[in-house]
MDTraj code that builds the backbone (N, CA, C; nanometers):
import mdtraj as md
import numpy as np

residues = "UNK UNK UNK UNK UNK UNK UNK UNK UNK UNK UNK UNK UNK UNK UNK UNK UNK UNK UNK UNK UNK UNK UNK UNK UNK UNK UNK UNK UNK UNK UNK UNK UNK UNK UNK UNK UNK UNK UNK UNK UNK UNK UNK UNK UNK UNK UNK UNK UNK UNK UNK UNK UNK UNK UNK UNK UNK UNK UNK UNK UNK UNK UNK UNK UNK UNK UNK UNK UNK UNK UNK UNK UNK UNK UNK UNK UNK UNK UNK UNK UNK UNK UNK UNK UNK UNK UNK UNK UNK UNK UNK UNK UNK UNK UNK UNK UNK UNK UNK UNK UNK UNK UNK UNK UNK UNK UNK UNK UNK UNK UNK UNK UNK UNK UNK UNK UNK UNK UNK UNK UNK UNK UNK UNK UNK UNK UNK UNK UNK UNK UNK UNK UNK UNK UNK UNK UNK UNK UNK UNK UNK UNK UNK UNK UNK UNK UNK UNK UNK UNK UNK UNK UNK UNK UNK UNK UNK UNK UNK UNK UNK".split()
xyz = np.array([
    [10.1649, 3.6287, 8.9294],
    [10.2522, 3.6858, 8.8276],
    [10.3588, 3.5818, 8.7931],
    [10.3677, 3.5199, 8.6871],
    [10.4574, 3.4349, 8.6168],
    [10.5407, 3.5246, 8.5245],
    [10.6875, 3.4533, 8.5771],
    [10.8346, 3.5587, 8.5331],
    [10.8229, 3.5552, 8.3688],
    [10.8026, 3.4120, 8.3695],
    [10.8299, 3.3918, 8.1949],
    [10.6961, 3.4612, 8.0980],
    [10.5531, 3.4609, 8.1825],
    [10.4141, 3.4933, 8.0954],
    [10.4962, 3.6649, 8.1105],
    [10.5060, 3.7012, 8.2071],
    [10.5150, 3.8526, 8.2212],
    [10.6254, 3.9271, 8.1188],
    [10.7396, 3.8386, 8.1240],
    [10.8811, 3.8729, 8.0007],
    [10.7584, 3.8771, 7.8332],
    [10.7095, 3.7644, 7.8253],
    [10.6539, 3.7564, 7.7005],
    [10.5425, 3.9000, 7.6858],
    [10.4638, 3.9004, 7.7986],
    [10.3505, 3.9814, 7.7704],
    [10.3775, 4.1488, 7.7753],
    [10.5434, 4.1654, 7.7994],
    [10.5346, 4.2971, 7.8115],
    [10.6599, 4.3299, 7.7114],
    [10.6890, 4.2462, 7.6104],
    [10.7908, 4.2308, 7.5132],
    [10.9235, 4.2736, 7.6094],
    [10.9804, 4.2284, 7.7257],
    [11.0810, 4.3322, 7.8071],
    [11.2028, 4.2136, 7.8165],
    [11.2601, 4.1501, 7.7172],
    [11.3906, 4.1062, 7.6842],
    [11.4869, 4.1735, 7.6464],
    [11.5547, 4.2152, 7.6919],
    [11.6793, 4.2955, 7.6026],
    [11.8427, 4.2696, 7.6188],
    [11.8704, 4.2403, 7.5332],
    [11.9940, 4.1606, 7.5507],
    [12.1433, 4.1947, 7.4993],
    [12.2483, 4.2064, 7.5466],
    [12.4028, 4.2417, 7.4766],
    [12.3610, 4.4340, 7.5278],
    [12.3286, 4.4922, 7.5839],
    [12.3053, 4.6362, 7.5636],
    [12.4504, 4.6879, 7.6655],
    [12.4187, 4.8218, 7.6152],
    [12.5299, 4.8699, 7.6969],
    [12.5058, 5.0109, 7.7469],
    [12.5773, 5.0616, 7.8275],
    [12.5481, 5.1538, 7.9670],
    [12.6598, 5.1748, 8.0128],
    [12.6923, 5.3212, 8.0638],
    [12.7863, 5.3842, 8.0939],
    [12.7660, 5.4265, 8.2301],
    [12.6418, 5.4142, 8.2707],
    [12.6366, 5.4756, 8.4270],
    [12.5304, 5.3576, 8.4698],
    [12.5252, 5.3484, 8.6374],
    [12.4413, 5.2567, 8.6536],
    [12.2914, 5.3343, 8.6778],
    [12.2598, 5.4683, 8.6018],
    [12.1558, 5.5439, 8.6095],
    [12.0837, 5.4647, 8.4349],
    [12.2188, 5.4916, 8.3615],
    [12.1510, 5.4410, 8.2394],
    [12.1004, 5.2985, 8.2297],
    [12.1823, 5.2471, 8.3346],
    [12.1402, 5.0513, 8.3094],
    [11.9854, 5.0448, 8.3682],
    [11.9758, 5.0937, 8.4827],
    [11.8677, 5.1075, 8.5425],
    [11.7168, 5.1855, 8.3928],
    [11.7876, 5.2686, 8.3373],
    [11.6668, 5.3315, 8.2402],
    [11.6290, 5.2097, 8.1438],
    [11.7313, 5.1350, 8.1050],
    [11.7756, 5.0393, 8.0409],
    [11.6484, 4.9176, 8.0646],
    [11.6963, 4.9125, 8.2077],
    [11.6006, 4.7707, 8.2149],
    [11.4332, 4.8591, 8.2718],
    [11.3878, 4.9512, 8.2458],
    [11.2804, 4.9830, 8.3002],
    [11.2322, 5.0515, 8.1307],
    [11.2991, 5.1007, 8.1083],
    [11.2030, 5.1338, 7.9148],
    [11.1052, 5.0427, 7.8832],
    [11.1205, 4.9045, 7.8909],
    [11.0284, 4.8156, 7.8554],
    [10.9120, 4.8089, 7.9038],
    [10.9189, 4.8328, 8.0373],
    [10.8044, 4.8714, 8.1353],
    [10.7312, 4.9851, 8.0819],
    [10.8068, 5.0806, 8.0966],
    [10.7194, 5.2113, 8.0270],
    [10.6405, 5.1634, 7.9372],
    [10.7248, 5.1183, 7.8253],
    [10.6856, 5.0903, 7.6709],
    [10.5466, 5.0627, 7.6526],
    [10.5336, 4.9290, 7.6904],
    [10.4423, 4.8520, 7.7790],
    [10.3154, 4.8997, 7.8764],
    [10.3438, 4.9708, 7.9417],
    [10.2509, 5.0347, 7.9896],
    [10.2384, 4.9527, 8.1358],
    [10.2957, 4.8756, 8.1358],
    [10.2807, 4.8233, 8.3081],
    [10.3394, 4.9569, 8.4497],
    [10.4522, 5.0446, 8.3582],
    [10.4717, 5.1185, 8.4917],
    [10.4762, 5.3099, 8.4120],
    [10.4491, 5.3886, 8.5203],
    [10.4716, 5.5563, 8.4181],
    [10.5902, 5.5411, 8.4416],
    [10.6369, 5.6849, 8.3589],
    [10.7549, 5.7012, 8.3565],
    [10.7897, 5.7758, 8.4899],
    [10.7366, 5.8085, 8.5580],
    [10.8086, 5.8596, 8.7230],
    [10.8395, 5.7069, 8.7563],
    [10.8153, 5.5798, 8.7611],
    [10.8755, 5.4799, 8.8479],
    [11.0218, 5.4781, 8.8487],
    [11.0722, 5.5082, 8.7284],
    [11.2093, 5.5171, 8.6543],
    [11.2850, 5.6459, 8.7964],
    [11.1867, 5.7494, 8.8209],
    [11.2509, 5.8311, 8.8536],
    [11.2959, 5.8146, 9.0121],
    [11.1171, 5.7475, 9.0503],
    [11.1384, 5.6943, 9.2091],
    [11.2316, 5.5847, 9.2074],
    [11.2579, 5.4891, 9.1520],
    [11.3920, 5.4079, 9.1661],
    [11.5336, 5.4805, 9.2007],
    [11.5371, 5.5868, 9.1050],
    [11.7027, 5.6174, 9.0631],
    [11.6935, 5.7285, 9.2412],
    [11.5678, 5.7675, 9.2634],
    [11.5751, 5.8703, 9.3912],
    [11.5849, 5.7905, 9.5252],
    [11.5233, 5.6713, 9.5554],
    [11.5537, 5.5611, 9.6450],
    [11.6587, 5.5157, 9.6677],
    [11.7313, 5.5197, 9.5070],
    [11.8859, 5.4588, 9.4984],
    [12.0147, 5.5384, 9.5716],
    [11.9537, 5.6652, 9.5457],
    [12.0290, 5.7620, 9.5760],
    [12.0554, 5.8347, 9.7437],
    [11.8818, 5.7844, 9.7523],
    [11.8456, 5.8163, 9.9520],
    [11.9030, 5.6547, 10.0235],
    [11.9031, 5.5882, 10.0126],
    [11.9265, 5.4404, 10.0335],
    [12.0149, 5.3073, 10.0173],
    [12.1003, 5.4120, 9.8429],
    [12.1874, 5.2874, 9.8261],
    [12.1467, 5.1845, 9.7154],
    [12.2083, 5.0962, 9.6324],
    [12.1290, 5.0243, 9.5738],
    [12.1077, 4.8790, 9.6315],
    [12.0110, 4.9074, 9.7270],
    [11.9388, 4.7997, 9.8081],
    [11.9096, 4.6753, 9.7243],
    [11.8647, 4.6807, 9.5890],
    [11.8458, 4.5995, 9.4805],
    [11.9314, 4.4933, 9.4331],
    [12.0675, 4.5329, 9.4780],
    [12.1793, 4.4360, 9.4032],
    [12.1117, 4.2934, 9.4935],
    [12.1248, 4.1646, 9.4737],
    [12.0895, 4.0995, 9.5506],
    [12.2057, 3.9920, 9.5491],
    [12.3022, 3.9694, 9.4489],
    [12.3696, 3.9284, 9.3978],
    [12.5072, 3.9409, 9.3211],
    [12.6043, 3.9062, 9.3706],
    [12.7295, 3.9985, 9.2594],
    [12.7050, 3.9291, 9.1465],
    [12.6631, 4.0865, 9.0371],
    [12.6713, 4.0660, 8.8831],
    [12.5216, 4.0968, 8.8739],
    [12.3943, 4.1099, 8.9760],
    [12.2510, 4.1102, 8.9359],
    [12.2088, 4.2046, 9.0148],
    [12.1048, 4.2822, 8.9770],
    [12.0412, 4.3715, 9.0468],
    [11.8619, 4.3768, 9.0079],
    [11.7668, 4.3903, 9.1265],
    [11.6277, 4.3741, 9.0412],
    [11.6240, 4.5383, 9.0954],
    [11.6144, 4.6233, 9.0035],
    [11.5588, 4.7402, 9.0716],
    [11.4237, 4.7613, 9.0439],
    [11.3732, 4.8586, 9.1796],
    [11.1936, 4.8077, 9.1469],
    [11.1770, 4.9317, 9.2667],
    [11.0746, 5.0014, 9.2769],
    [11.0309, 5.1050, 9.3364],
    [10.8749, 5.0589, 9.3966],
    [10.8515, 5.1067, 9.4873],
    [10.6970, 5.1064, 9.5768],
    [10.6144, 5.1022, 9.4373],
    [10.4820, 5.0758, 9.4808],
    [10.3957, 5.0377, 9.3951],
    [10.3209, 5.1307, 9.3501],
    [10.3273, 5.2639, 9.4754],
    [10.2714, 5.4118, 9.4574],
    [10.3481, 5.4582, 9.3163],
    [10.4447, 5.4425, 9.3450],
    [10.5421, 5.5074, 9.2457],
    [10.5251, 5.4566, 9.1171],
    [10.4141, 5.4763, 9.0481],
    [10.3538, 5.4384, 8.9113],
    [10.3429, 5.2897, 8.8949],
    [10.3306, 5.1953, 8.9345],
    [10.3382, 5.0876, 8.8507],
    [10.1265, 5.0651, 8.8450],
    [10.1434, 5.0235, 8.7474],
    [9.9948, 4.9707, 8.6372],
    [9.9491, 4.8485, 8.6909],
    [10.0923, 4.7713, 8.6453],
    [10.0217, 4.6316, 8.6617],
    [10.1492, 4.5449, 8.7051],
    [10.1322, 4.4109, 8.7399],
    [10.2933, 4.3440, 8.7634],
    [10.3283, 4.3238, 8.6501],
    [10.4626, 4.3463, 8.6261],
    [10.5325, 4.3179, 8.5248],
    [10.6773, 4.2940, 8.5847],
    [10.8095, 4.1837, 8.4977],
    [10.9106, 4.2192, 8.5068],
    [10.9690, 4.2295, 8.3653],
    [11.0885, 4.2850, 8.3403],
    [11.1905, 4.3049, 8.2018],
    [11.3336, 4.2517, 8.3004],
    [11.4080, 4.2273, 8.2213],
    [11.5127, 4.1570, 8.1792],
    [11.6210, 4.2029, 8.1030],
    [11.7220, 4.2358, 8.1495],
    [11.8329, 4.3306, 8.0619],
    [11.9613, 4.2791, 8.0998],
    [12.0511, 4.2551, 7.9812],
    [12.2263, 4.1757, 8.0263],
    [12.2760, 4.3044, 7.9747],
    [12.4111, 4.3330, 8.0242],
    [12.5021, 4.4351, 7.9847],
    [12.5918, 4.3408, 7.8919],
    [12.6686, 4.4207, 7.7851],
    [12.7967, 4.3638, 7.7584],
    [12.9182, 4.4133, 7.8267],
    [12.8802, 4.4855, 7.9415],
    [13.0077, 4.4987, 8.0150],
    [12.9310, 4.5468, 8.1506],
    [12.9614, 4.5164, 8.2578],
    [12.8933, 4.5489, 8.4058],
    [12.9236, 4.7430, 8.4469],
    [12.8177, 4.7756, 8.4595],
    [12.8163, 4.9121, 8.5613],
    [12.8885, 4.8905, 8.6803],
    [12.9098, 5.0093, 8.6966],
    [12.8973, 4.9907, 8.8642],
    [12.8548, 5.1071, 8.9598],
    [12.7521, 5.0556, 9.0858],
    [12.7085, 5.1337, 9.1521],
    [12.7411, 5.1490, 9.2577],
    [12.7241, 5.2739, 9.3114],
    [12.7780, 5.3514, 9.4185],
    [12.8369, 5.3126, 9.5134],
    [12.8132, 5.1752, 9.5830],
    [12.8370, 5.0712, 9.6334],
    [12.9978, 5.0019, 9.5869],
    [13.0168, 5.0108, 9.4514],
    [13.1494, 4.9553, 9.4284],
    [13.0946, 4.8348, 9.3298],
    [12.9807, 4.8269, 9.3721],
    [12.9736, 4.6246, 9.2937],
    [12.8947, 4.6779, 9.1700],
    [12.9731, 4.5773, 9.0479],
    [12.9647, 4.5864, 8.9245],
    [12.8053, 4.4568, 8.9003],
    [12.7534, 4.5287, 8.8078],
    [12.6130, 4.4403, 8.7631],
    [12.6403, 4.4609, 8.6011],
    [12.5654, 4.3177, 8.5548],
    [12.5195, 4.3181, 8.4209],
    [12.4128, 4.2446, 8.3861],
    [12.3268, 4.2034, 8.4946],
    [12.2096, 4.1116, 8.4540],
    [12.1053, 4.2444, 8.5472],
    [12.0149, 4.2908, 8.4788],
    [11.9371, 4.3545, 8.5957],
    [11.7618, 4.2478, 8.5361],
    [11.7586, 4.2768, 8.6277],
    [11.5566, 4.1857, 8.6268],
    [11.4954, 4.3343, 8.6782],
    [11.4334, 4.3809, 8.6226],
    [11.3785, 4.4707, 8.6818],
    [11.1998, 4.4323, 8.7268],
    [11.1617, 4.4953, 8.8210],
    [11.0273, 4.4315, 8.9133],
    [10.9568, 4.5516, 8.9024],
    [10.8022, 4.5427, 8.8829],
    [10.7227, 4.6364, 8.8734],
    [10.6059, 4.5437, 8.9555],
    [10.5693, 4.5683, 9.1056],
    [10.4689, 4.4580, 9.1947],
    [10.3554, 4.5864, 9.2105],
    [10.2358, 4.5159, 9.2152],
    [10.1355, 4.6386, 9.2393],
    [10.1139, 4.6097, 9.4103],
    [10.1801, 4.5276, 9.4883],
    [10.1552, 4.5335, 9.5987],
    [10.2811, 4.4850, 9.6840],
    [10.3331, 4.4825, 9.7898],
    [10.4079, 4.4521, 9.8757],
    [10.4583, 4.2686, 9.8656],
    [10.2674, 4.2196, 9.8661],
    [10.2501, 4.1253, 9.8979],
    [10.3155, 3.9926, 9.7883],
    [10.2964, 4.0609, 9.6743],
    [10.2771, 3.9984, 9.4989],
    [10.4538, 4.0213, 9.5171],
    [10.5304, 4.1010, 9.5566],
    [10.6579, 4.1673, 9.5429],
    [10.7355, 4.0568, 9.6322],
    [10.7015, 4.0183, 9.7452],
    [10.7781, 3.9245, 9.8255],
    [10.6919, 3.7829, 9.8518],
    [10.6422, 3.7539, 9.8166],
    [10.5706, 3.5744, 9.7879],
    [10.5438, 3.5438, 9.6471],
    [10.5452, 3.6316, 9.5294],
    [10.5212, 3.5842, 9.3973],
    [10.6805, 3.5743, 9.3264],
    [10.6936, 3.7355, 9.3407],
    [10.8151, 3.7504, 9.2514],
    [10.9613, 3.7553, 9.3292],
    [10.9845, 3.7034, 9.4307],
    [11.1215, 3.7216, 9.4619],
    [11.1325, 3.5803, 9.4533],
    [11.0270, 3.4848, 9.4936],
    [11.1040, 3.3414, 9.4895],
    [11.1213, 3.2959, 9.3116],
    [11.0966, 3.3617, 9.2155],
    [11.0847, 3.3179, 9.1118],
    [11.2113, 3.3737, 9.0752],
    [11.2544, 3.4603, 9.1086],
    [11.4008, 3.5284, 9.0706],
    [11.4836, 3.4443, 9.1410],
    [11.4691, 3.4148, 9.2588],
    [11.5655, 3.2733, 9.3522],
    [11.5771, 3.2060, 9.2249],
    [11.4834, 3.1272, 9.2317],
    [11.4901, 3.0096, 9.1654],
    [11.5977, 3.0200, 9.0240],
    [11.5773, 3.1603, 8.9579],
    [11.6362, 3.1376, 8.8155],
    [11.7866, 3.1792, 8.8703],
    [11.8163, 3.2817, 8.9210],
    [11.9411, 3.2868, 8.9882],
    [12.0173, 3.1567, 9.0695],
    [11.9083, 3.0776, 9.1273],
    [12.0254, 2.9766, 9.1985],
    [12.0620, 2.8859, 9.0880],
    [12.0223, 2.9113, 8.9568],
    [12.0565, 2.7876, 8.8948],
    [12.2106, 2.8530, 8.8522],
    [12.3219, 2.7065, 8.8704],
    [12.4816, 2.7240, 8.8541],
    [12.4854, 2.7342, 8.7254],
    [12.5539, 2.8973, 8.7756],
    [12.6418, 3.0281, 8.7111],
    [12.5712, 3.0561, 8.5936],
    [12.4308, 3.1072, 8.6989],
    [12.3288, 3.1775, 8.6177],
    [12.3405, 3.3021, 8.5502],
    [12.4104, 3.4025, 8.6210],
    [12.4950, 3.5124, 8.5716],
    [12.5473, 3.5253, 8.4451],
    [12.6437, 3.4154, 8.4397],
    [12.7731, 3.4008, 8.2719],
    [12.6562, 3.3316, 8.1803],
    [12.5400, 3.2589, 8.2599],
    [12.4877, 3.2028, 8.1335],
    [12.3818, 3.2633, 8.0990],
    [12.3375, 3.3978, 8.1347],
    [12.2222, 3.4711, 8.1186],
    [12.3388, 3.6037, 8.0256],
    [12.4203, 3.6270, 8.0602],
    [12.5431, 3.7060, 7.9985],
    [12.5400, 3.6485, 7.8464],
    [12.5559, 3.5412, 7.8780],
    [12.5833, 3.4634, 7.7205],
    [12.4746, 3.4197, 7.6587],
    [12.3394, 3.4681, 7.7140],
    [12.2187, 3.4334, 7.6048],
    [12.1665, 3.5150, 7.4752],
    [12.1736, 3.4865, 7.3609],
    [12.1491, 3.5678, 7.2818],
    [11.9651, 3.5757, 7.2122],
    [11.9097, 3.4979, 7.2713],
    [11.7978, 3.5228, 7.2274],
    [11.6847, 3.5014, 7.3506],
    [11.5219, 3.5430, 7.2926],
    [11.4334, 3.5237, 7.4663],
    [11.4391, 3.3508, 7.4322],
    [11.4642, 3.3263, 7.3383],
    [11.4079, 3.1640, 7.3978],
    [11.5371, 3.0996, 7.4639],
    [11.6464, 3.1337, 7.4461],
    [11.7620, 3.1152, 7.5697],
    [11.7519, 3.1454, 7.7170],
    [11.6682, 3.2636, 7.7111],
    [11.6168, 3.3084, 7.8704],
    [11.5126, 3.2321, 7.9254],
    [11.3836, 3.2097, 7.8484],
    [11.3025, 3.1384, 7.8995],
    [11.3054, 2.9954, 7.9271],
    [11.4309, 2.9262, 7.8352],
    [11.4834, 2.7948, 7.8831],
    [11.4940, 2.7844, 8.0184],
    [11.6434, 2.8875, 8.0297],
    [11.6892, 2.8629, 8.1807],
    [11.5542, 2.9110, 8.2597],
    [11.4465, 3.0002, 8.2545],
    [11.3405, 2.9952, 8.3967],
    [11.2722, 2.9165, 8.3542],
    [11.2541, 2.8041, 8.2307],
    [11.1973, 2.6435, 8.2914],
    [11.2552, 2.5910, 8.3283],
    [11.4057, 2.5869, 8.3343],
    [11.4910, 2.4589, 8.4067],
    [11.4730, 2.5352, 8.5234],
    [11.4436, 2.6465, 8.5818],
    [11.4370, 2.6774, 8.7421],
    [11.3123, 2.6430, 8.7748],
    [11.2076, 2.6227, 8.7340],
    [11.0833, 2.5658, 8.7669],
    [11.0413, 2.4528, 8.8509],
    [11.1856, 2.3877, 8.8814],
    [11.1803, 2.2982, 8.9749],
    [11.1997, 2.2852, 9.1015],
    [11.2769, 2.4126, 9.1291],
    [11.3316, 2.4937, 9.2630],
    [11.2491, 2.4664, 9.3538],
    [11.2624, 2.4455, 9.4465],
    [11.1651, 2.4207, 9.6073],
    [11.1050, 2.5497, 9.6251],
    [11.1505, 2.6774, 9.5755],
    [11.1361, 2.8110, 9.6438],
    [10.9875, 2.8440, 9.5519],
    [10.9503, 2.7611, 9.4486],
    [10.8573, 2.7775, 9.3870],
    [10.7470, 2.6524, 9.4164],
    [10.7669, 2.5626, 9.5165],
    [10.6885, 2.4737, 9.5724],
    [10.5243, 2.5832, 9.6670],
    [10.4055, 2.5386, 9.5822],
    [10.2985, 2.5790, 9.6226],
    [10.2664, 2.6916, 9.5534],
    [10.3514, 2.7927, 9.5108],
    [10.3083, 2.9065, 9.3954],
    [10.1912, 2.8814, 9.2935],
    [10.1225, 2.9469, 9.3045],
    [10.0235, 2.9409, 9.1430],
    [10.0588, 2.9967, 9.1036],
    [10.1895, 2.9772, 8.9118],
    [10.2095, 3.1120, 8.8435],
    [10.1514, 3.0381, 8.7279],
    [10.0205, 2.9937, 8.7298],
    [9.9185, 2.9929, 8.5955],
    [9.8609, 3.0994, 8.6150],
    [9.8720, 3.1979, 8.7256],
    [9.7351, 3.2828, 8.7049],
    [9.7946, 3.4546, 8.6970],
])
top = md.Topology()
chain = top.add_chain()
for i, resn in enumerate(residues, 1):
    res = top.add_residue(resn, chain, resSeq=i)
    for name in ("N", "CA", "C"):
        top.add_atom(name, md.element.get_by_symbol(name[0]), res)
traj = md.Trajectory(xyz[None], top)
């Protein structure tokens, strides 16, 4: 699963949006998925119910959150979407987000060796946050995950396939 083929193939860019609860940011960055057809609409629901039994385990980052639910919990196919706030939520936790990546893995495996080092990579690039905040179009997004393409954390990955 390649971050940038998967943004393109499931039209799930969305950018400047805004959200009043971190229930709506979360619907926010998972609509595209639906849309799309990579996840049903219960994944939306098992997220926000995980969030709620658990916490939002997802933040990984102050200012980013990937929320993403078991694979039972509807997802189709891998996909991720991509959503900036123009102003940060905040969840239950206290910590404010406005970049969410949202993750749809059809397996455990694809979820922690495909797609978490590819989110490293675009996140470690300096003050990925303000400059994913300040992108106004997908070809601004897909810049910065080719300039992360060089990251060590993506050393040995196949994301041609």
């Amino acid at each position: 699963m390649n971050l940038k083929q998967a943004l393109i193939k499931n039209n799930s860019i969305r950018l400047g949006l805004s959200a009043s609860t971190w229930q709506e940011a979360v619907k926010l960055a998972v609509d595209p998925l639906i849309e799309s057809g990579a996840v049903k609409p219960e994944y939306y629901d098992a997220i926000i119910e995980s969030t709620e039994g658990y916490g939002p385990y997802y933040i990984l980052m102050p200012g980013m959150a990937m929320p993403h639910a078991r694979p039972e919990a509807g997802v189709q196919r891998d996909a991720f979407s991509l959503v900036t706030l123009k102003e940060p939520v905040t969840f239950s936790d206290g910590k404010g987000v406005s970049v969410l990546l949202a993750l749809a893995a059809t397996s455990s495996q694809i979820h922690t060796s495909v797609a978490i080092p590819q989110i490293i990579a675009l996140f470690e690039l300096e003050n990925s946050i303000a400059r994913l905040e300040a992108c106004k179009s997908e070809e601004e997004v897909f810049a910065m995950i080719d300039e992360s393409k060089n990251s060590p954390y993506l050393e040995g990955l196949d994301l041609d396939s």
